[in-house]
C-alpha positions as CSV (number, residue, x, y, z in Angstrom):
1,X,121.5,56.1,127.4
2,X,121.2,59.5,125.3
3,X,117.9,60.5,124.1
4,X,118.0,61.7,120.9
5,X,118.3,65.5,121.5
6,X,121.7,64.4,123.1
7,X,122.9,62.6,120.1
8,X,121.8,65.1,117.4
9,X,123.5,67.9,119.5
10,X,126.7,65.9,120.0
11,X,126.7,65.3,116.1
12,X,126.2,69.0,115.5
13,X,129.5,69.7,117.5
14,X,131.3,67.0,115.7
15,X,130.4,68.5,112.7
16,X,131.5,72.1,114.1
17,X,134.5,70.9,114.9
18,X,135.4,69.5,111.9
19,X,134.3,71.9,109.5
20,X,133.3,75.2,111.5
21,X,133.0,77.7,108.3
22,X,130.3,75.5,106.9
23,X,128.4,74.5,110.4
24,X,128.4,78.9,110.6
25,X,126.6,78.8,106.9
26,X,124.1,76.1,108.0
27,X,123.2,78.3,111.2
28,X,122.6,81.2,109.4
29,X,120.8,79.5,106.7
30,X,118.6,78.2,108.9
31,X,118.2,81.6,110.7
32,X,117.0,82.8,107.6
33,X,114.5,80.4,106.6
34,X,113.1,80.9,110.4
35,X,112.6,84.5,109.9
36,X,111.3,83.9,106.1
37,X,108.7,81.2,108.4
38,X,109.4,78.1,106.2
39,X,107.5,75.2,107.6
40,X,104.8,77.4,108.7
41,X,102.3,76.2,106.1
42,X,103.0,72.6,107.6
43,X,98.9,70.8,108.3
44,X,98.6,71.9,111.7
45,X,97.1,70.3,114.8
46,X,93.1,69.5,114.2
47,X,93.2,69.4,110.0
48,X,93.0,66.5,108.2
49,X,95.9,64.6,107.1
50,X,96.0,64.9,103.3
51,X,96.0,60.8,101.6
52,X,98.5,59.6,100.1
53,X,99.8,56.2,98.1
54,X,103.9,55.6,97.9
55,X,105.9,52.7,97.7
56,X,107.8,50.6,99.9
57,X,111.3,49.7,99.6
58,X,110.4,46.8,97.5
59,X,108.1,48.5,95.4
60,X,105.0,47.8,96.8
61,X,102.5,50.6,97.6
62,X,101.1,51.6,100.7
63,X,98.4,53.9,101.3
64,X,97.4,56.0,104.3
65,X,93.9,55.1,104.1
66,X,94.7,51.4,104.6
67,X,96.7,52.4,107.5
68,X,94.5,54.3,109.3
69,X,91.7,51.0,109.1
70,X,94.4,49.4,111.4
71,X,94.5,52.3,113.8
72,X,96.2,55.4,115.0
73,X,99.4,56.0,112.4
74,X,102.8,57.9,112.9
75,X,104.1,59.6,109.8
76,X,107.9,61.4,110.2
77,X,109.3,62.4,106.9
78,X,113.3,62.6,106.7
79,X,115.7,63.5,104.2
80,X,117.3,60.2,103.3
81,X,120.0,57.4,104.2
82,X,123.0,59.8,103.8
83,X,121.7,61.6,106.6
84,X,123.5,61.2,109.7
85,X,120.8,63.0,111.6
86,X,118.2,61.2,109.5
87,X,119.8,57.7,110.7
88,X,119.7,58.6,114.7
89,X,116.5,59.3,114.4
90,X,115.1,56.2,112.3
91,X,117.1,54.0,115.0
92,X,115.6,56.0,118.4
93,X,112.3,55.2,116.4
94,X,112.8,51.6,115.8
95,X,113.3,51.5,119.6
96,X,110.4,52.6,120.5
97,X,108.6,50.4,117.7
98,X,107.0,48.2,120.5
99,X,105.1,50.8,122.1
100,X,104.1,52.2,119.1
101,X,102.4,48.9,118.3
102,X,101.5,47.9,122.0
103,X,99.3,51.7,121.7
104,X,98.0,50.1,118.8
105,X,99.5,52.7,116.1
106,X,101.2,52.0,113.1
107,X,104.8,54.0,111.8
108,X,105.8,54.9,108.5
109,X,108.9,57.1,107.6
110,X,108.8,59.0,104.0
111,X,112.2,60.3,102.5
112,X,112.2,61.5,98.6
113,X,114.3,58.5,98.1
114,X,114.0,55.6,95.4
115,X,112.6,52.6,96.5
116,X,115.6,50.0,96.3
117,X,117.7,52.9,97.9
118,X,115.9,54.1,100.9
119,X,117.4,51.7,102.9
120,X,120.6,48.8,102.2
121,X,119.0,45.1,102.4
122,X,120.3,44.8,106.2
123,X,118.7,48.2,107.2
124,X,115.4,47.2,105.9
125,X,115.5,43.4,107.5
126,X,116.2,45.5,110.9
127,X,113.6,48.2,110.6
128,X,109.9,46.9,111.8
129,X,108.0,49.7,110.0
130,X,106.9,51.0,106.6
131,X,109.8,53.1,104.7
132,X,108.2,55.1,102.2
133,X,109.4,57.0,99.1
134,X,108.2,60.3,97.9
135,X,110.3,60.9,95.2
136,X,109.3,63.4,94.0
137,X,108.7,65.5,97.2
138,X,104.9,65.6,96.2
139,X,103.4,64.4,100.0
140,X,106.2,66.4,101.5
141,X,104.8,69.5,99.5
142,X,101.1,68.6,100.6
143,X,102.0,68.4,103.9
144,X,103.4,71.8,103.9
145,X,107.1,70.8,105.1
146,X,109.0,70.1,101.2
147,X,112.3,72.3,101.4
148,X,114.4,73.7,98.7
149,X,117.6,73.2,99.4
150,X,120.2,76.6,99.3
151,X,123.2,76.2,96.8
152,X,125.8,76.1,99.4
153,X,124.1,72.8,100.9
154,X,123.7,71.1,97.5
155,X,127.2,71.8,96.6
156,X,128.6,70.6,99.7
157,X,126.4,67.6,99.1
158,X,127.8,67.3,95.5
159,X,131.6,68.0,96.3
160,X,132.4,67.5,100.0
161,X,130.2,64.1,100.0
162,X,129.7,63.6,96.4
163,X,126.3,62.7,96.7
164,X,123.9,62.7,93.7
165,X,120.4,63.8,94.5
166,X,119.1,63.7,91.1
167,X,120.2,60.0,91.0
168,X,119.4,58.8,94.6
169,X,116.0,60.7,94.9
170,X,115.2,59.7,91.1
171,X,115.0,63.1,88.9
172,X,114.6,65.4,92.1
173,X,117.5,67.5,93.4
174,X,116.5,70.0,94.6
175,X,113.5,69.3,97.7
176,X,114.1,67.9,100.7
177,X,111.6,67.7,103.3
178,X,111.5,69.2,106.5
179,X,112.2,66.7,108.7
180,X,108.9,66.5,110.7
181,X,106.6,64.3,112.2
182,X,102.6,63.7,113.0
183,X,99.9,62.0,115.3
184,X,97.0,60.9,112.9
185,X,93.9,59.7,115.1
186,X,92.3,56.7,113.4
187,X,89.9,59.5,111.9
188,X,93.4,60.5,110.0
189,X,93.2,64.4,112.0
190,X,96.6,65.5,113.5
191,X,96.6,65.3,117.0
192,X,100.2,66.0,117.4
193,X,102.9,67.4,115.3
194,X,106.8,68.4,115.2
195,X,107.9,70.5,112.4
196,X,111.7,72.4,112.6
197,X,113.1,73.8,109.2
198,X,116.4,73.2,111.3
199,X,117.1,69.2,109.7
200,X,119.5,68.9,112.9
201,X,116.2,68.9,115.5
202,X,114.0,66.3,115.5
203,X,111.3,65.1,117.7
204,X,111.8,63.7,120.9
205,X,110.2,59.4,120.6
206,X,109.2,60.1,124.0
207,X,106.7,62.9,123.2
208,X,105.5,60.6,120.4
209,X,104.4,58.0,123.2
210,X,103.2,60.8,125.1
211,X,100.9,61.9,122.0
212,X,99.8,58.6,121.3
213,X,98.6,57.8,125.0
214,X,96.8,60.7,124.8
215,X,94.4,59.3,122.1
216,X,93.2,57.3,124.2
């Protein structure tokens, strides 16, 4: 089976292949934003997370304080549904759902997403952990990884996929997060982190595991 580096990668080349002149814009638009350090002011390793209260995909609101009473918690935020990168990674993490729990940590994924649109019905019966929405980019920007989004990409969004990110994220269309994710000890410090302005890399689940069984 592919870990998830594998699949992302593979997905990049499809995408190259099938539109090359705008996979070229999207590598040097995140060349830029490397060099211009975006994502550096992300809460780094031994800070304290910062709290935070968002609802659930049926509208009920879950805060990282209550979270961290049951243990160790997982937080990766991701750009939405429509995401093809986004969805790889949500399902390599509902995989490894069992020895998040069995390590005695909880998961919760954040996108800038309404509520009753984060997920369809079936996607939220099959996921196992919290999906939370952050509409208006507001724990993103606390946690130091909200993006704005360059032109080009919102008008490919807008035209070649005719997606609406004022309607589906509520008001805001212009952040996105960086899609990143981090360790909280119980005492709700990072312990681990993964933050890559590039929204086609994201963490390995097995260095999650690895981070996690290092808590203890």
């Amino acid at each position: 089976m592919k870990n998830l580096k594998e699949q992302t990668d593979a997905k990049i080349e499809e995408g190259r292949l099938k539109n090359p002149d705008f996979m070229k814009r999207v590598d040097e638009c995140i060349a830029e934003s490397k060099a211009f350090e975006q994502g550096e002011n992300a809460i780094r390793i031994g800070e304290e997370a910062p709290k935070f209260k968002l609802p659930n995909a049926r509208g009920k609101n879950v805060s990282l304080e209550n979270l961290l009473e049951n243990g160790p918690v997982v937080i990766t935020f991701y750009r939405g549904n429509w995401c093809p990168y986004c969805n790889l990674q949500i399902k390599a993490l509902q995989d490894i759902l069992g020895e998040i729990h069995e390590l005695g940590a909880n998961l919760v994924a954040i996108s800038p997403q309404v509520p009753d649109e984060s997920l369809t019905k079936d996607e939220i019966t099959e996921m196992d952990f919290g999906v939370l929405s952050d509409q208006d980019a507001k724990v993103a920007y606390q946690y130091g990884v909200a993006w704005e989004v360059p032109e080009f990409l919102a008008e490919h969004m807008r035209v070649d996929r005719e997606l609406d990110l004022e309607k589906i994220n509520n008001g805001n269309g212009t952040m996105l997060p960086i899609p990143a994710t981090f360790v909280l000890g119980r005492d709700g410090i990072v312990k681990w982190r993964f933050v890559d302005v590039d929204y086609r890399t994201r963490s390995e689940p097995r260095d999650i595991i690895d981070a996690l069984k290092k808590l203890f």
